[in-house]
C-alpha positions in Angstrom: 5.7 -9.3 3.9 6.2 -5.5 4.8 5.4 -3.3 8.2 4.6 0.2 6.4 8.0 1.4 8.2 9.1 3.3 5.4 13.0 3.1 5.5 13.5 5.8 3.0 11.9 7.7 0.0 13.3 7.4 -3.3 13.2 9.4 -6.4 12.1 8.0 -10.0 15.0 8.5 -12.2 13.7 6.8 -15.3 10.7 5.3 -17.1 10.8 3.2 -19.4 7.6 2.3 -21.6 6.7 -1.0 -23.0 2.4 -0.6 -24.1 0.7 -0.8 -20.7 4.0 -2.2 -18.6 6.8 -0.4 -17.5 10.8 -0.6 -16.3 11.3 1.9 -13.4 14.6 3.0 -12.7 14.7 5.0 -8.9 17.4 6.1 -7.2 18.2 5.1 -3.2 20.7 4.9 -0.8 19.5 3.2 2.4 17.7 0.0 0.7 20.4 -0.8 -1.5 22.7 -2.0 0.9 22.0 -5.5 1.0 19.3 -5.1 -2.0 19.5 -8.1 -5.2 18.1 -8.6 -8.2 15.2 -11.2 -7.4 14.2 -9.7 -3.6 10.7 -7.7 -2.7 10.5 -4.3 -2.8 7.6 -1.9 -1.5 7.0 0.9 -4.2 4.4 3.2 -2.5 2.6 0.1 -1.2 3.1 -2.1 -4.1 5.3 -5.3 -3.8 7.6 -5.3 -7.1 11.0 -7.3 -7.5 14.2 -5.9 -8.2 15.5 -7.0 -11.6 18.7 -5.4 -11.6 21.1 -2.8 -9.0 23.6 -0.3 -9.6 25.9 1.9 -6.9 23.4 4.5 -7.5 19.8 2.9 -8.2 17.3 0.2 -8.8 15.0 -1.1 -11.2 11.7 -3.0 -11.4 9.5 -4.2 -13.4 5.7 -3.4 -13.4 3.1 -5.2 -15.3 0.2 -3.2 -16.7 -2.5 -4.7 -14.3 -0.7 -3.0 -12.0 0.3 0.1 -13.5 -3.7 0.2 -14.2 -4.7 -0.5 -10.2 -2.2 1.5 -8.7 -1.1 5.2 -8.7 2.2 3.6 -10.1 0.6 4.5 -13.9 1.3 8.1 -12.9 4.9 8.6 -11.6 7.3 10.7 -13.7 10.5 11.3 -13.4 11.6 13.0 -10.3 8.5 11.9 -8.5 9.3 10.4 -4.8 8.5 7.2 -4.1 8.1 5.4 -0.4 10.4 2.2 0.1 10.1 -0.8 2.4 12.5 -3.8 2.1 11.0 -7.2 2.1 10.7 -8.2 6.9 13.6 -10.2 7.5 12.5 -13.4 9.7 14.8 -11.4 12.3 13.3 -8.1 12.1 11.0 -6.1 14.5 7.6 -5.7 13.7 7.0 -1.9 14.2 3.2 -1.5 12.0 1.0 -4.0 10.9 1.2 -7.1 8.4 1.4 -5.2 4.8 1.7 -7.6 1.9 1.8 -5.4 -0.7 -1.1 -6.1 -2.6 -2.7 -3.0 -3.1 -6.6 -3.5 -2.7 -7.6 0.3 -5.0 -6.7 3.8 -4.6 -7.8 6.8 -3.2 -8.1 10.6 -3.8 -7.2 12.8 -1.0 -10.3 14.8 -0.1 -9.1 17.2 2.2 -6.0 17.8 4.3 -6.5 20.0 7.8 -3.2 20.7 9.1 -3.1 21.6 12.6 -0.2 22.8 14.8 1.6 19.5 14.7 0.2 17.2 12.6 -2.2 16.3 9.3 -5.6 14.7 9.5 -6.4 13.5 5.9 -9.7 12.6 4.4 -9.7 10.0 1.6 -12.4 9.1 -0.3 -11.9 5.5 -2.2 -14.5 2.5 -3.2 -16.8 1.6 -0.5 -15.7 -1.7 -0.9 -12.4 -1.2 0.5 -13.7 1.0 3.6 -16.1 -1.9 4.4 -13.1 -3.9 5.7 -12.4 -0.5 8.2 -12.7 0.7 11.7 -12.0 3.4 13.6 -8.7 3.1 15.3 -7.7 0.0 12.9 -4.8 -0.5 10.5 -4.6 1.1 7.0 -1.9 1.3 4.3 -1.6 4.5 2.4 1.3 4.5 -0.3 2.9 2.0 1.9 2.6 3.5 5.1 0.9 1.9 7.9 -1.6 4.0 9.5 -4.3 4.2 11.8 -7.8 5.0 11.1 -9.6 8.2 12.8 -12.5 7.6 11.9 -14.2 5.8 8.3 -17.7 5.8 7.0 -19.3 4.5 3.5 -15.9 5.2 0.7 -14.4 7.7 2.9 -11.6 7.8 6.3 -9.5 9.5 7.6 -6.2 9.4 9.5 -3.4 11.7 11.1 -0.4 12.0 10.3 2.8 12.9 13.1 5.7 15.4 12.0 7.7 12.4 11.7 5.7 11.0 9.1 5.6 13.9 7.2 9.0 14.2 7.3 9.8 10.9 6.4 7.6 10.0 3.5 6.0 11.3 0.7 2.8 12.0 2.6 4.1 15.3 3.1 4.0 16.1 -0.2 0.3 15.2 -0.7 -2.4 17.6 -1.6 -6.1 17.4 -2.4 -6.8 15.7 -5.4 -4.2 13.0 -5.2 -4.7 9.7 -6.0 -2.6 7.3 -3.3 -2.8 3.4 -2.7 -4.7 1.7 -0.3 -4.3 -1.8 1.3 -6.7 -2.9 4.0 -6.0 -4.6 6.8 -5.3 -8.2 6.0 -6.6 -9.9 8.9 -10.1 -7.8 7.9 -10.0 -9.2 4.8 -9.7 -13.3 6.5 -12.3 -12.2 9.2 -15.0 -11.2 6.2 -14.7 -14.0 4.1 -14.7 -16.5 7.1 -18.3 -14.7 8.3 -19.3 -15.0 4.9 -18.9 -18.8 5.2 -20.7 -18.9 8.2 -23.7 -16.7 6.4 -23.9 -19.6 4.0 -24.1 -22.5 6.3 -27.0 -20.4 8.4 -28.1 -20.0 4.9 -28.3 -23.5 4.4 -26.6 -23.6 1.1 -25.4 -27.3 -0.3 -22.2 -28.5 1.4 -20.5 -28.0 -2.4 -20.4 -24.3 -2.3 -18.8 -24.2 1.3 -16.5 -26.5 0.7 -15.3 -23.8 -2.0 -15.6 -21.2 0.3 -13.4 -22.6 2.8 -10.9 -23.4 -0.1 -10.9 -20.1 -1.0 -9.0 -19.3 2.2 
């Protein structure tokens, strides 16, 4: 489980290529200090483990479903990355609950930059912006935001000096693809109406029984 605090960007030092899978070497400073081979790690809003650690760097492993799914399938070398280490059970709880499962991606529609801050448009599936609201919780490349204001396969949020600053959502321009991860409790409140569609429905006691197992 993540927050979308981003403790630190990171910088892809080497990709290594094996068909649709990849070993990504990225350089750190902040996350390696108590970082193993075996714990999460939050790549730009993807959840990868750490197979090995040096002084310097990190590496991890990324199957192809999720180079395909993710803007991970695009980073190069010298690309920044945001990173989140795994929430210790001791931690504080500074954004929202981020499991690193990213739901689709996104391409940056348009960027207005006003005197002290970013409001982004995003356009993405209308599937994921279904499980939106204004003012709720969004992940974008890993980084907890809220929502301005959403619609049918577009929102849009701000983005504060500080998180411009401190993440790679600086960098990001129209035309961009980034990852999305709705909010989790959004996705438990849908499925749980959808159940109770069914039983107003009338449907055989079978079928809900899989739906409720489904949760």
């Amino acid at each position: 489980m993540f927050t979308g605090i981003v403790e630190e960007v990171g910088q892809v030092t080497h990709i290594e290529r094996y068909g649709g899978s990849a070993r990504i070497s990225i350089a750190a400073r902040l996350v390696l200090g108590d970082l193993k081979a075996g714990d999460s790690i939050n790549v730009n809003g993807a959840c990868l483990t750490v197979v090995s650690k040096s002084a310097s760097q990190f590496q991890v492993d990324v199957m192809e479903e999720t180079m395909l799914r993710t803007n991970l399938g695009y980073l190069k070398v010298g690309d920044k990355v945001n990173l989140e280490r795994a929430l210790p059970v001791t931690g504080r709880f500074g954004g929202h609950f981020v499991q690193g499962h990213v739901d689709g991606t996104g391409v940056v529609a348009s960027i207005q930059k006003l005197q002290r801050s970013w409001v982004v448009k995003i356009n993405c599936d209308e599937g994921l912006t279904r499980f939106m609201v204004p003012k709720g919780s969004v992940a974008v490349d890993g980084v907890s935001l809220t929502t301005i204001d959403c619609g049918k396969g577009w929102f849009t949020v701000a983005l504060i000096p500080y998180t411009l600053h401190t993440t790679t959502l600086g960098t990001k321009r129209a035309g961009d693809v980034v990852n999305i991860e709705v909010d989790l409790l959004a996705k438990y409140i849908h499925k749980l109406l959808q159940a109770h569609s069914s039983l107003k429905e009338g449907k055989d006691d079978d079928s809900l029984i899989e739906l409720i197992k489904g949760f």
